[in-house]
C-alpha positions as CSV (number, residue, x, y, z in Angstrom):
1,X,52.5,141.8,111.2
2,X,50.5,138.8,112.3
3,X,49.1,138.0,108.1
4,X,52.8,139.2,106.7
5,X,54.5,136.6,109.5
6,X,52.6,134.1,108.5
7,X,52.7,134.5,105.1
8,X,56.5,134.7,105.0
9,X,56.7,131.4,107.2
10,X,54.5,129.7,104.9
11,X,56.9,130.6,102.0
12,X,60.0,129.9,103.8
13,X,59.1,127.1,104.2
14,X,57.5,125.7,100.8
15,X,60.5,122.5,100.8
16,X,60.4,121.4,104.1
17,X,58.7,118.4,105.7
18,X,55.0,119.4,106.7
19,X,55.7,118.8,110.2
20,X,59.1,120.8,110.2
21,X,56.2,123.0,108.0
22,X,53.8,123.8,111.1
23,X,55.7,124.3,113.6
24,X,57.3,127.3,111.6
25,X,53.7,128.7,110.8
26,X,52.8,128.0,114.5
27,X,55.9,130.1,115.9
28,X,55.3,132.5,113.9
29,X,51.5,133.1,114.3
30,X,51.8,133.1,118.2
31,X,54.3,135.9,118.2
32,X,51.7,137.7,116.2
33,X,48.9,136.6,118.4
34,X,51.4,137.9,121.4
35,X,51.6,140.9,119.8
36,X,48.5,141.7,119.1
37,X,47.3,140.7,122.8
38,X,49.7,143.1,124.7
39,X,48.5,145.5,122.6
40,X,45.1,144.7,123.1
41,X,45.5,144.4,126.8
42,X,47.5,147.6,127.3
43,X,44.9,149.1,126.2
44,X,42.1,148.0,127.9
45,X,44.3,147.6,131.0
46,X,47.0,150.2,131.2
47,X,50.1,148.5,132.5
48,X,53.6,148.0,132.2
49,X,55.8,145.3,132.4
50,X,59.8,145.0,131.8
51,X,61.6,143.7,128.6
52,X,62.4,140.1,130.5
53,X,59.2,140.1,131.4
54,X,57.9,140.3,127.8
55,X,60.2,138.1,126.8
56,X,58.9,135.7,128.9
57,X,55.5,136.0,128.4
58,X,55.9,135.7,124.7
59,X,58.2,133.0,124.4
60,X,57.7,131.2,127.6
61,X,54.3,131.0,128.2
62,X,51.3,130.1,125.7
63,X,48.5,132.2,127.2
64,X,47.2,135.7,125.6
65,X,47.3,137.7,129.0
66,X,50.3,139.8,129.2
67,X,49.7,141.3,132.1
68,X,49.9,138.3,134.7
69,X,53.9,138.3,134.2
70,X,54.2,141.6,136.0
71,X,54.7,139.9,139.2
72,X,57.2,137.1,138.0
73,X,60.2,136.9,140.5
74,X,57.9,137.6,143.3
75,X,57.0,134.8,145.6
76,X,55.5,131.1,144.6
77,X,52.1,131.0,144.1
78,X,50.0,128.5,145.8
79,X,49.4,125.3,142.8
80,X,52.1,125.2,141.4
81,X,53.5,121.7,142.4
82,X,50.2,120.2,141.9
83,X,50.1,121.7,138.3
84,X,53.3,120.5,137.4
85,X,52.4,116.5,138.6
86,X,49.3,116.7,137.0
87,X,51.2,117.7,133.8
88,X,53.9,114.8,134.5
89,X,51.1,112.0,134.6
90,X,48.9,113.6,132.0
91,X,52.7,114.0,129.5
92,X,53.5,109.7,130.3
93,X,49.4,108.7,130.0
94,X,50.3,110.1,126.5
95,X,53.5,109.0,125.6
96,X,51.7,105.3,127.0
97,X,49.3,106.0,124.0
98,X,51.6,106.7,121.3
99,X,53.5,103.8,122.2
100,X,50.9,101.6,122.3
101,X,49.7,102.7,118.5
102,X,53.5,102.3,117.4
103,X,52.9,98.7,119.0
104,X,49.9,98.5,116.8
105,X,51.1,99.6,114.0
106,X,54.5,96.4,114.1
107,X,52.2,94.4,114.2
108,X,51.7,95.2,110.7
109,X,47.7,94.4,110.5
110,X,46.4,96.0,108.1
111,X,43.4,97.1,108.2
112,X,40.9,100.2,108.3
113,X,40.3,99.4,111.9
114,X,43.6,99.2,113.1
115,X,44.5,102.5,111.1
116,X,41.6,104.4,113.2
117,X,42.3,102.8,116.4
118,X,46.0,104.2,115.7
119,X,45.0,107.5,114.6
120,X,42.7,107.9,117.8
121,X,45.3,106.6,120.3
122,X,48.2,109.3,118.2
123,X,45.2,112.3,118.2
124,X,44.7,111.4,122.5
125,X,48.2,111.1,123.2
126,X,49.5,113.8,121.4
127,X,47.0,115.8,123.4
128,X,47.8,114.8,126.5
129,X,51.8,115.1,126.0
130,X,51.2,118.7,124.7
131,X,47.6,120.2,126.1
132,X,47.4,118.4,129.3
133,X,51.3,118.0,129.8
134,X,53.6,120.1,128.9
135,X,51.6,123.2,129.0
136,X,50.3,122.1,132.3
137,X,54.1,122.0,133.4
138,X,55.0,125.6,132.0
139,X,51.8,126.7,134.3
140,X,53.1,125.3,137.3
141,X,56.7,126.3,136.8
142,X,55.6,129.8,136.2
143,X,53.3,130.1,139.4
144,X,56.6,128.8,141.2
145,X,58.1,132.4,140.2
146,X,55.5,134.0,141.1
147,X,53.3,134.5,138.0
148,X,49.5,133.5,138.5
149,X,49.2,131.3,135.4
150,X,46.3,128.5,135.0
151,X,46.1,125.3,132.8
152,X,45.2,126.6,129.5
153,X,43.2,123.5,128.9
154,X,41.2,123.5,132.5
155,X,39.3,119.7,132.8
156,X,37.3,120.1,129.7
157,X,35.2,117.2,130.7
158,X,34.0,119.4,133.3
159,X,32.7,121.3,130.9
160,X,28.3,122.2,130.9
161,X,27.7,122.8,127.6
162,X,29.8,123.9,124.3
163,X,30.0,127.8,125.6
164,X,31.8,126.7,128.5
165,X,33.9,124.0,126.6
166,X,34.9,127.0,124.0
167,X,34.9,129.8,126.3
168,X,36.7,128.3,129.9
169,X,37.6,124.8,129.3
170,X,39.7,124.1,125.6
171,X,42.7,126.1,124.3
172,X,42.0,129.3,126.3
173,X,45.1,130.8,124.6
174,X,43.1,130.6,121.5
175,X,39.9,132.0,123.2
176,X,41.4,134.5,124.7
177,X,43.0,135.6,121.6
178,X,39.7,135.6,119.5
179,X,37.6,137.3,122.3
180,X,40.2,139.9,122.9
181,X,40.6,140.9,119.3
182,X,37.6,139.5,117.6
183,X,34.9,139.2,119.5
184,X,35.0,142.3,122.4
185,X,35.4,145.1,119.5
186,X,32.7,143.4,117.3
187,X,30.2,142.8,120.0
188,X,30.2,147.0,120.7
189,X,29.4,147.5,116.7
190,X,27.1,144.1,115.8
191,X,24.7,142.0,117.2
192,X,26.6,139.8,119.5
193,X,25.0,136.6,118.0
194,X,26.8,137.7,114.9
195,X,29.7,138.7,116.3
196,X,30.3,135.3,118.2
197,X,29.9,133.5,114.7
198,X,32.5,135.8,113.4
199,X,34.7,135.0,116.0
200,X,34.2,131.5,115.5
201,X,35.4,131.5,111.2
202,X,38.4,133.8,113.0
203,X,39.3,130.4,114.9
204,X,38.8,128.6,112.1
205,X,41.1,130.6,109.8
206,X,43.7,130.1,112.4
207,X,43.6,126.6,112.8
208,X,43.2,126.3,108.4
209,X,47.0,128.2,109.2
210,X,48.0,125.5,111.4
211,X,46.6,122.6,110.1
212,X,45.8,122.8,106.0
213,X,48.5,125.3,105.4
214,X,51.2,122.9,106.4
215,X,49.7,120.2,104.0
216,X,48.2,122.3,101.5
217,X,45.2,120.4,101.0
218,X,42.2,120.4,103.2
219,X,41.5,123.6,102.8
220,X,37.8,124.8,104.1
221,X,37.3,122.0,106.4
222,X,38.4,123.3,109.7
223,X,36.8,126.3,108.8
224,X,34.2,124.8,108.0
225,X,34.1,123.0,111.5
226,X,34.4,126.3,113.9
227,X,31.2,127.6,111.5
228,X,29.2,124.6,112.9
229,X,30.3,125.5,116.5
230,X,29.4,128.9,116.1
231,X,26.1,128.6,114.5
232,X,25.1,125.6,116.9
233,X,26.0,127.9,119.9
234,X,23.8,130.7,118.3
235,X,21.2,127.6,118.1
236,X,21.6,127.3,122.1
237,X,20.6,130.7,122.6
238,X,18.0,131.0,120.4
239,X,16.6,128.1,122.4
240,X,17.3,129.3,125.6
241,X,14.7,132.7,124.6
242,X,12.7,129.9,123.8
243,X,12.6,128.2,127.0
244,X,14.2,124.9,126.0
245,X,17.0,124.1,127.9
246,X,17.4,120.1,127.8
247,X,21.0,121.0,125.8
248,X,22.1,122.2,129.5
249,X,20.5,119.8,131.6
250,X,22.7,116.8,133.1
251,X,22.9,113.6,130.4
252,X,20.9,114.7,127.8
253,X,23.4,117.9,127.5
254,X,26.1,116.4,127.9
255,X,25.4,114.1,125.5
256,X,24.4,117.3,122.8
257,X,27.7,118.7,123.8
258,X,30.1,115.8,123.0
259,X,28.1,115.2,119.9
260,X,29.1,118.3,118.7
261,X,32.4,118.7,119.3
262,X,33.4,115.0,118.8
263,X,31.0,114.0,115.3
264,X,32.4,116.6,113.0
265,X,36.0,116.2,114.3
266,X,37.4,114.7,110.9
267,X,36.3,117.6,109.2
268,X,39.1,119.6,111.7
269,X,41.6,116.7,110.9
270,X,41.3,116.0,108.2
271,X,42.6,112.7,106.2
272,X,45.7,114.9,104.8
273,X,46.8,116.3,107.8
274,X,46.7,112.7,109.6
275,X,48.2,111.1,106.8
276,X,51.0,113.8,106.7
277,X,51.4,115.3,109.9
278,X,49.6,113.1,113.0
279,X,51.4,109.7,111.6
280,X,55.0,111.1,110.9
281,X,55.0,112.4,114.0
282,X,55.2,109.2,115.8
283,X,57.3,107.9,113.0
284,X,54.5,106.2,111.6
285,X,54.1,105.7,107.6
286,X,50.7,106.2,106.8
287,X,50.7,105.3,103.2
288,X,52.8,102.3,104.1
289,X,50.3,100.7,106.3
290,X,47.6,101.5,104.2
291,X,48.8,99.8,101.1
């Protein structure tokens, strides 16, 4: 259901604009990735929860764990109001930034610089409307009825190394997904090293979905970039049996860390999907400015 869905969306969808493009693919793919996790989680966790529930859960709330939503309509849980501010400041800080690269780009400077500067500030600010905002809201309203949801992207600066940025920290919805139905089942059947790098190209192939597919171009490249993460997490451990351990120790690993995830970043978004996607989205004409 989850490959058909997303198949289908993609061909519906062949003569629209790329943006109107992946939002369709993403809709559909997390109703599959829904599906799939109930399914998942019912049965490692036998439960049961009402149709309005599901409902709910799968079209309310971007998290993989079903189960949480079979308390909502009891009482607030404690959080919730702080979640929701958090999410207000973190949804205007980003707003502030797109603005500011719109600003930019009147100015009608054109030059490589200013193109990156905008890019950056319409990459930060779109994260922090969506990630840090708006799904920070959704977490607090939902505790406010009684469901114990959690900021799906949890202070990833906080973060002590790459496991914990890609395990705890960033897009737990997506973690969650890939542990649940990737890498749990494969870890009982292959070495775990192996199975963690699998799980890694799964992410990748999702985010190809919601990134190149859109586009159509691109393709490789932000699978390419989750294969990097996976093997350089494999690289941690094989240096942890080894006794080195400077990649977790204060500076020095968080330096390592941010290295990682940061350098190879244009591989993941790529020039097409910025040019095509990122830019319009602001109402920003990419090949315009770059004339």
């Amino acid at each position: 259901m989850f490959l058909l869905g997303t198949l289908l969306a993609e061909r519906l969808s062949l003569h629209v604009h790329p943006v109107i493009r992946m939002m369709d693919i993403i809709l559909v793919m997390f109703i599959g990735m829904k599906i799939i996790s109930i399914t998942e989680s019912k049965k490692q966790n036998d439960f049961t929860i009402t149709f309005s529930q599901w409902l709910s859960f799968s079209f309310g709330w971007a998290g993989m764990k079903a189960e949480i939503f079979k308390t909502l309509g009891q009482k607030s849980l404690p959080g919730w109001k702080e979640m929701v501010l958090s999410g207000i400041s973190r949804l205007i800080i980003g707003l502030l930034l797109v603005f500011i690269a719109k600003y930019i780009y009147s100015l009608e400077v054109k030059s490589s610089l200013n193109a990156l500067i905008i890019t950056i500030l319409l990459l930060v600010g779109f994260s922090l409307f969506l990630h840090f905002g708006l799904l920070a809201i959704s977490a607090g309203l939902w505790r406010y009825f009684g469901v114990n949801t959690y900021y799906l992207f949890n202070a990833p600066i906080k973060s002590s190394g790459l496991n914990t940025f890609w395990s705890r920290r960033w897009n737990l919805a997506f973690s969650e997904m890939t542990s649940m139905a990737v890498y749990r089942p494969l870890r009982e059947k292959i070495d775990s090293r192996a199975a963690i790098f699998i799980a890694f190209l799964f992410s990748g192939l999702l985010h190809e979905a919601a990134i190149s597919l859109p586009v159509n171009k691109g393709f490789g490249l932000p699978l390419l970039y989750f294969g990097i993460q996976g093997a350089v997490l494999i690289l941690e451990q094989f240096l942890a049996k080894m006794k080195i351990h400077f990649f977790k120790e204060g500076f020095v690993g968080k330096i390592w860390m941010w290295f990682w995830i940061i350098a190879p970043a244009p591989i993941l978004f790529h020039i097409h999907f910025i040019r095509e996607i990122v830019w319009p989205l602001a109402g920003l004409d990419f090949f315009t400015f770059n004339k």
